[in-house]
Structure formats: structure tokens, C-alpha cells
C-alpha positions, -999 to 999 in steps of 0.1 A, spaced: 555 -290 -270 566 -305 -233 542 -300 -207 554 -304 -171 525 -307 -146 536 -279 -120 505 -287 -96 476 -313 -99 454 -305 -66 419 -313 -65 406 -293 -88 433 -269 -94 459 -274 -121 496 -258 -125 513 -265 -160 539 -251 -175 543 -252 -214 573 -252 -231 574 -246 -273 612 -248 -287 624 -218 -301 633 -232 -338 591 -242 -339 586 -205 -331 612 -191 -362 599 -222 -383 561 -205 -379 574 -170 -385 591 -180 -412 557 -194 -428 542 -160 -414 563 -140 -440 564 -163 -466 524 -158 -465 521 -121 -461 558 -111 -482 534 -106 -513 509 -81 -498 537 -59 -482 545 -24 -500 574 -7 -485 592 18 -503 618 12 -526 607 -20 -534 580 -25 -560 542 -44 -548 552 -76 -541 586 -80 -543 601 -71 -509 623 -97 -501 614 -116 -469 648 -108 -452 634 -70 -456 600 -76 -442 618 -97 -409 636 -68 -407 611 -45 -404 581 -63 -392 600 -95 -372 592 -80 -339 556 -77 -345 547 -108 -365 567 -127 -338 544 -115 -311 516 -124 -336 531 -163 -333 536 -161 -298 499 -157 -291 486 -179 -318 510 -206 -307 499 -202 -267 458 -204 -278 461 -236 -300 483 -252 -273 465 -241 -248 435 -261 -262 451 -286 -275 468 -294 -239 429 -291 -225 414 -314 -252 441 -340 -249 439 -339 -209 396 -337 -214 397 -311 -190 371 -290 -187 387 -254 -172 358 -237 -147 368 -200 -159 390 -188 -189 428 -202 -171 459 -176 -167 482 -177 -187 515 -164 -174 549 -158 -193 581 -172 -180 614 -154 -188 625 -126 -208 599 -123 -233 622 -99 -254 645 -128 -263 615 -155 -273 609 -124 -295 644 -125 -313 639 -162 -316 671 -169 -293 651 -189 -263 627 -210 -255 584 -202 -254 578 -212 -217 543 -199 -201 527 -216 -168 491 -224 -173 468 -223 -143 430 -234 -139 404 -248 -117 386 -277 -136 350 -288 -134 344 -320 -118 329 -350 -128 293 -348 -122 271 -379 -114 233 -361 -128 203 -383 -105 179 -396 -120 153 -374 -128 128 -399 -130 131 -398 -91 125 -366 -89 86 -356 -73 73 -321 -79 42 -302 -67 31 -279 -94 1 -254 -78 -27 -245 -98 -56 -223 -100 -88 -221 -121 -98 -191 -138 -134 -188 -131 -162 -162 -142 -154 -144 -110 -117 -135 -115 -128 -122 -154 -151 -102 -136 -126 -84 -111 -97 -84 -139 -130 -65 -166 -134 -36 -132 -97 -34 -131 -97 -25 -165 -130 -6 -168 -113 15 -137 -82 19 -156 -100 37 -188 -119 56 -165 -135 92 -174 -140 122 -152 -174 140 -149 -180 171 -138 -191 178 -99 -210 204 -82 -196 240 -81 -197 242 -45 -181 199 -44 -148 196 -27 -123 180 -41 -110 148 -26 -81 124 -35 -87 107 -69 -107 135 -83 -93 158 -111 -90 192 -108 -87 218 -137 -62 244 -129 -43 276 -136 -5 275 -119 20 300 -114 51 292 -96 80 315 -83 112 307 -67 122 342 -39 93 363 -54 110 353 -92 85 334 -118 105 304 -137 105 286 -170 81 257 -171 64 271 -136 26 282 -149 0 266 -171 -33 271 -182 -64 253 -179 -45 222 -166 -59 190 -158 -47 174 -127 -56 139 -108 -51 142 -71 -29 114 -56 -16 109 -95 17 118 -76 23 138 -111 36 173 -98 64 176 -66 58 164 -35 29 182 -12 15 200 -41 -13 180 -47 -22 175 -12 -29 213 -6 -55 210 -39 -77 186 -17 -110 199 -1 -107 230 -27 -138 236 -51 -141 252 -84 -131 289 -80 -109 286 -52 -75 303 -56 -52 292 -30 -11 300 -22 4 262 -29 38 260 -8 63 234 -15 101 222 -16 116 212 -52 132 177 -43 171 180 -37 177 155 -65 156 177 -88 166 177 -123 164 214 -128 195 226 -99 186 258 -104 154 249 -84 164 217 -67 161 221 -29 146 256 -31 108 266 -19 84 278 -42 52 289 -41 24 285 -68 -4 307 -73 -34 282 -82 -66 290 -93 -91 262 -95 -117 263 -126 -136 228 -120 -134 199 -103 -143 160 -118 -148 127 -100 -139 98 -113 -158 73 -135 -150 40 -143 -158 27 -180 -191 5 -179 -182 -31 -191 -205 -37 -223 -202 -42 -260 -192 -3 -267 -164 -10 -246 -156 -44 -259 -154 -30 -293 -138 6 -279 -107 -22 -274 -105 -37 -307 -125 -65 -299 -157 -80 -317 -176 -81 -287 -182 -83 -253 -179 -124 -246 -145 -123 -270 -131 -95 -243 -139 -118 -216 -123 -151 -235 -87 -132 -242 -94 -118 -206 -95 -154 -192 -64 -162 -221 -46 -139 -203 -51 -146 -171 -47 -179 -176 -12 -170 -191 -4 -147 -160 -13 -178 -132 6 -199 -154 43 -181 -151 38 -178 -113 25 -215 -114 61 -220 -130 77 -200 -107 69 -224 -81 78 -255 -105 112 -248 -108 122 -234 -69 113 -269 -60 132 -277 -90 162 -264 -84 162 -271 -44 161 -302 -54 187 -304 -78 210 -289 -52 202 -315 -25 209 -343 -52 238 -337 -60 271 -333 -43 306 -326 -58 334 -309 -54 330 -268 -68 356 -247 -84 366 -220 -55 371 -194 -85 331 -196 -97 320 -195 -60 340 -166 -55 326 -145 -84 291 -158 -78 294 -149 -41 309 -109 -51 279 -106 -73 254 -115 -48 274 -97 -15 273 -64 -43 234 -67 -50 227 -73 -11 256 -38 -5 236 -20 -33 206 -29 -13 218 -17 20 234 18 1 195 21 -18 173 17 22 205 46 38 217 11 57 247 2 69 254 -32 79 260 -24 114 222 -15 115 216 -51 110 212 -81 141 235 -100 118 270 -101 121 289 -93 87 307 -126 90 276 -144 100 257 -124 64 288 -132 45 286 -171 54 255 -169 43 255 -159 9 285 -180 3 262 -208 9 240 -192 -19 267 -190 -35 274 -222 -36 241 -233 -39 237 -209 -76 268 -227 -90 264 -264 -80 229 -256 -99 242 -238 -125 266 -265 -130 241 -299 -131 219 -277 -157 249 -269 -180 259 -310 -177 223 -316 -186 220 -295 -218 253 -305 -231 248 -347 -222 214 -344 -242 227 -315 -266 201 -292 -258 201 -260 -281 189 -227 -284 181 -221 -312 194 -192 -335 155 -181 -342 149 -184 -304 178 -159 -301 166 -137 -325 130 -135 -313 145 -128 -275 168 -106 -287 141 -86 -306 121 -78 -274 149 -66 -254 153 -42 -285 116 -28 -280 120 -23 -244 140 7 -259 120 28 -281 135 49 -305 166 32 -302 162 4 -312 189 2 -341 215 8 -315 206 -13 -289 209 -43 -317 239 -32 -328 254 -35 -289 240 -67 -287 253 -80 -321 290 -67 -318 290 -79 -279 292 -114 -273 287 -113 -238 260 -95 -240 242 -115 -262 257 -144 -238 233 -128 -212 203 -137 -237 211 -166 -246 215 -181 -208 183 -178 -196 166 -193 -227 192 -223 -223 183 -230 -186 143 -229 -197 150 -256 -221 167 -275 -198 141 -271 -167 117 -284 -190 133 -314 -200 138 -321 -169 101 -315 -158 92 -343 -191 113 -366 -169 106 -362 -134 70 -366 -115 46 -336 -119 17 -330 -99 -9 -306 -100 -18 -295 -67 -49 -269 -65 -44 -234 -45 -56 -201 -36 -50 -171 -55 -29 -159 -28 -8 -190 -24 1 -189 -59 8 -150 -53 33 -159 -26 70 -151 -40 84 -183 -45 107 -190 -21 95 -166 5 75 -192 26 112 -210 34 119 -173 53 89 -171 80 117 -160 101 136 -124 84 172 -131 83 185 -93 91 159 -74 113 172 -36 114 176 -25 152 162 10 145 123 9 142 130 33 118 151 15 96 132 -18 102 109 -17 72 140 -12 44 165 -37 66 138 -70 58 142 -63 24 177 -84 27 155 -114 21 143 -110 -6 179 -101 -23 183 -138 -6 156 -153 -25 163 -136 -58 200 -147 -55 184 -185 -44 162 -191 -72 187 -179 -101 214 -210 -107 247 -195 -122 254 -197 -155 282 -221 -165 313 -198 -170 341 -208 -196 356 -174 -199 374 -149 -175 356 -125 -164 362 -91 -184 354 -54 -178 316 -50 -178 301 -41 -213 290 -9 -213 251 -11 -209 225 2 -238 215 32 -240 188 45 -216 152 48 -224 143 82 -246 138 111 -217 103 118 -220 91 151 -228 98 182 -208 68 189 -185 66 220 -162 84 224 -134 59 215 -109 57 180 -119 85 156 -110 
């Protein structure tokens, strides 16, 4: 094997690879020798084919077979023996007629190119000063979090006959809905039970129920949605017939041992202990979430090196598609921002940048102090993504299992957890105690007092400040270390089960 360094420029490398022709033959050669005993052709009986027969009539193919096992081992072996490190999967590009390296009659000559990552100087943590905010779950917070969930099992009891009905009372109802004058499947029901402001049927239905009382019957008007999943009724008007039989208010669940026990629980004060576990659990994550955004701003001020164009690139598409995506959800445009497209595209670059350098210092971390994740870790992360899926569950594994890149995307995350906290053991934690609502704040999100794309419609203002927080998502994620080209996407799990059909007039 010669190599012949084409281009060495910072981080960018050119080689071109040249095997000799005789190595190439010497390898098929050793190819047919191995498989001459399995091959059946006819005429010839199992095993005996002699291996001038089967260069003959498999040469071609087993030749291509050596040409790409010869490139990945010296591929490799050129990358190991120059410890490079390449940033993406490198291009490998064929020189000269490929037909005649095929016939064994020239030379195996491919150019190589790569970006490399650089050599990266880690700080030292030790240095490092971090403010981790805290608050105390006290008897008051159990309290509020025991209402929230006494309101959440609540009952309805009937009113008054002659009681109007207001927003957050159910009503029990008959319904019959017609499309031009023409009753529709999945239009009526029958002693139905309805919560106003549940948003459960279409659009201005359930408004027209409010201030009704039991034996009201009233002409409901409405639009079906134009995105409605039935098109024979999406975008038309239709108009229910509704009779009202009764109308309930509301009651939330009194907090006592009944209900304690109604839950599974032994009693009362062991509701309000897994309550305060819980909660307790709940402030810790966001307490986290704040941890590592000073974490990770810190690791990017730390450290400066040169970055591989190629992983800023990628990094930067995936963020400037999320922010597009964005835009596309809120009926934006970019021109209906006060920021240039130049000025918005600088920007994220910088994020960019910002996601790989980090990205990059945690991947040297984990691998200088062989961090792991371990294949039970995996498995247990892997399990709960499968039961965000009910009812498929078997074939969500199975993607997973035969898709490495998928299973890539699980194993990432865990990887950069193990490595925040080692880094947290190292560096100087403090506790620092806060309000409920500081530790609520979005992390991030007090750094951007001022919105970075104000839309210059009033009407489009509210959905244009959202670009922010596509800014601080894309901020507090580092990018993963990536070793491999990128590929076609993997085609996503299947969606959640549809639920049930329900009738027409709900969404």
C-alpha cells in the first residue's frame, strides 16, 4: 500500500491510496480457494468445481467483493497508523477505470478525503464554579400539588333544573347533526355526557351549550375544521339538534384517607410522603436543568480549538431546519421577521458552533476516562421508549434493534449524562436557594431578556418570539460526536395506536 498525501490543510486531509494489482488477484485468489468447496454449478458435482470455473463465472463479483474489503481495512489501517481521528465517516473516491482493477490488469487507486478532529486541551474541571438552585418542598407545596390532584379526580353533581350551565360544568345531552339538511354517521348520540371547555367536540360547539339549563333544546351551528379527518365533512357547516337532559357542576375529590386509599395508598400521610417524593423528584430535574446550562456555557468559553467545517455544517442545517419548521408551523415567513436572513443565519452558525465545540470536549471526556454506558442502561432506556408506544411495542424494538443509528440516538443522551456528572464530581457545586418560579424559568431564557426576531405584524408577533426558544433548545443540546457519514434518515416507529372512533362532532 503507498499512500501519497494529496492535501494536509488544517484540519482537512487529501490522500490517495494505491494497492498493486497482483495484491488484489493474490486476495481473490484466496477468495476462491475459500468458497470453491461450497459452489454447486451444474455439471460439476458439490464441491468439485474447479477454481478456474468459478473465476470464470463469479470473478467479476468476488473481485468487487475484494475491492471493498481491501479499501475498509486500508482505510483504517492508514487512520490508525496516522492516529487520526476523522470528524465524519471520509469519502472515499475511485480513481481510474474501475472496470480494469476488476479484471485485475491495473492498479487499486482511491483518493481519501476527511476533516480530522483536533487536539483538544480539556481545563481543569476542578476550576470550574457552578450555582446549582434549589428549592425546599414544604407542607405548603404538598398541599397545592394534593388540590391539583383532588381537582383532577373530580366528580360532577347534579344542579338545579332551572341552573345555567357555565364553562366547566357537564352537561348531559342528546345530539343530532346534519350536513345540507342530510344526517351523517357518527353525528347523534344519546344521553351524552359533555364537560364545557373540555375542547372535546369541534370548535364553537360547546360554547353555544353555555347558559343552557336542563330541558333546553337549542339549534348548535358550527364549521367542521378544514383539516378534519372525515373530508366528506371537512370544511362544511353543520348543524346539531341538541337537547339538554341535566346539567352538573364540578366537584373536586376531598383530600382524606378514602381518597388516600381510593389511590392505592395506605393512607393519607403516605399520599402526602410519595407526594413530597415526587415533587422533590420534579424540582430536582429542573434543578439539573440549570446545572448543566452553566455547565455547558462554560465548557464552551474554556475551551478553544479549531472545529471541523463539515460537523458545523450539519449541526448548523439541523438547527436552521427546526428554526424553518418553526416559522412554516406560526404561517411565518422570514421576511416577517426584524432580522435579516443573513444576520439569523450568523447566528445559529454560532450555535452551531457552540453545540459541536461542546459536543466535542464531552466525547474527549468520556473516552480519556472511559466512560460507558452500559448495556443494562441501554436496555432499560430502550424499554421506555418502547412503552411510549402502546400496542406496538414488539415492533418498535425490533426498529430499534435492527437500526443502529437509531439506537445510536439512545445511547447519546445517556453517554452525555454520565459525562455531565463526572464532571459535576470534579468541579465546585453550590447550592444556591430560589423561588419556585426561578427554578421554573426555562433554563437559558433569562440570557434572552431581549427577543431576538420580533415579528413586524402585531398579528404575527406572538408566534415570531417563539424563534427563541428554538435558540435555546438548539443552545442547551451539545452535538453528539459524529464518526459516521450522515445517511438517509431511518424511517421513524410507527405512530401511536389511533384512538377509538368517536362521533363526528368531537375532534
Amino acid at each position: 500500500m503507498n499512500i501519497k498525501e494529496v492535501k494536509v490543510e488544517g484540519l482537512s486531509r487529501e490522500l490517495q491510496v494505491s494497492i498493486a494489482a497482483s495484491e488484489l488477484v493474490s486476495k481473490l485468489d484466496a477468495r476462491i480457494e475459500e468458497i470453491k468447496g461450497e459452489v454447486q454449478l451444474k455439471g460439476f458435482r458439490p464441491g468439485k468445481v474447479p477454481a478456474s470455473h468459478v473465476r470464470k463465472t463469479f470473478g467479476d463479483q468476488l473481485m468487487g467483493e475484494v475491492i471493498q474489503q481491501v479499501v475498509n481495512e486500508t482505510s483504517q489501517k492508514m487512520l490508525n497508523d496516522r492516529d487520526e481521528r476523522p470528524a465524519m465517516q471520509p469519502e472515499i473516491k475511485l480513481v481510474g477505470e474501475v472496470d480494469e482493477v476488476i479484471k485485475g490488469a491495473a492498479d487499486l487507486v482511491y483518493d481519501m478525503v476527511f476533516e480530522i478532529i483536533p487536539a483538544i486541551d480539556l481545563t481543569d474541571f476542578s476550576k470550574l464554579k457552578l450555582s446549582r438552585p434549589v428549592v425546599d418542598v414544604d407542607d405548603a407545596r404538598v398541599d397545592e400539588a394534593l388540590e391539583q390532584l383532588g381537582a383532577a379526580r373530580k366528580s360532577f353533581a347534579p344542579r338545579a333544573k332551572t341552573a345555567k350551565a357555565k364553562e366547566g360544568d357537564q352537561v348531559n345531552i342528546d345530539f343530532l347533526g346534519r350536513v345540507d339538511g342530510v344526517a351523517f354517521d357518527g353525528g347523534a348520540a344519546e344521553g351524552f355526557d359533555l364537560e364545557l371547555g373540555s375542547g372535546q367536540f369541534i370548535p364553537g360547539f360547546e360554547d353555544q351549550l353555555i347558559g343552557k339549563k336542563a330541558g333546553d333544546k337549542v339549534d348548535v351551528k358550527v364549521d367542521f375544521p378544514e383539516e378534519y379527518g372525515n373530508a366528506e365533512l371537512a370544511g362544511k357547516p353543520a348543524v346539531f339538534e341538541v337537547t339538554v337532559h341535566e346539567v352538573k357542576e364540578p366537584k373536586a375529590a376531598e383530600i382524606n384517607e378514602e381518597f388516600a386509599t381510593s389511590l392505592g395508598m395506605e393512607s393519607l400521610d403516605k399520599l402526602k410522603e410519595a407526594m413530597r417524593e415526587q415533587i422533590g423528584k420534579d424540582y430536582g430535574q429542573m434543578s439539573r436543568g440549570h446545572l448543566k446550562k452553566q455547565l455547558l456555557d462554560q465548557l464552551s468559553d474554556s475551551h478553544s480549538f479549531e472545529l471541523p467545517p463539515s460537523m458545523v455544517n450539519l449541526e448548523f442545517e439541523q438547527i436552521w431546519h427546526q428554526f424553518e419548521h418553526e416559522l412554516e408551523n406560526a404561517s411565518q415567513k422570514i421576511e416577517d421577521l426584524d432580522e435579516s436572513e443573513e444576520d439569523l443565519r450568523a447566528e445559529y452558525r454560532g450555535i452551531a458552533e457552540r453545540r459541536v465545540r461542546t459536543g466535542l470536549v464531552l466525547a474527549e471526556v468520556g473516552a480519556n476516562n472511559e466512560i460507558q454506558v452500559t448495556q443494562e442502561e441501554l436496555n432499560q432506556a430502550l424499554m421506555q421508549r418502547v412503552q411510549q408506544f402502546p400496542g406496538q411495542e414488539q415492533q418498535v424494538f425490533e426498529y430499534f434493534q435492527k437500526n443502529p443509528e437509531a439506537m445510536a440516538q439512545i445511547r447519546a443522551p445517556l453517554f452525555e449524562e454520565k459525562v455531565v456528572d463526572f464532571i459535576c464530581e470534579l468541579a465546585q457545586v453550590s447550592d444556591r436557594k430560589v423561588s419556585l418560579e426561578e427554578l421554573m424559568v426555562e433554563p437559558g431564557s433569562e440570557d434572552d431578556a431581549k427577543p431576538k426576531a420580533k415579528a413586524k405584524k402585531p398579528a404575527a408577533k406572538k408566534a415570531a418570539t417563539k424563534k427563541p426558544a428554538a435558540k435555546k433548545a438548539a443552545e442547551d443540546k451539545p452535538a453528539a460526536k459524529k464518526t459516521a457519514a450522515k445517511k438517509p434518515a431511518a424511517k421513524k416507529p410507527a405512530a401511536k395506536k389511533a384512538p377509538a372512533k368517536k362521533p363526528a362532532a368531537k375532534k
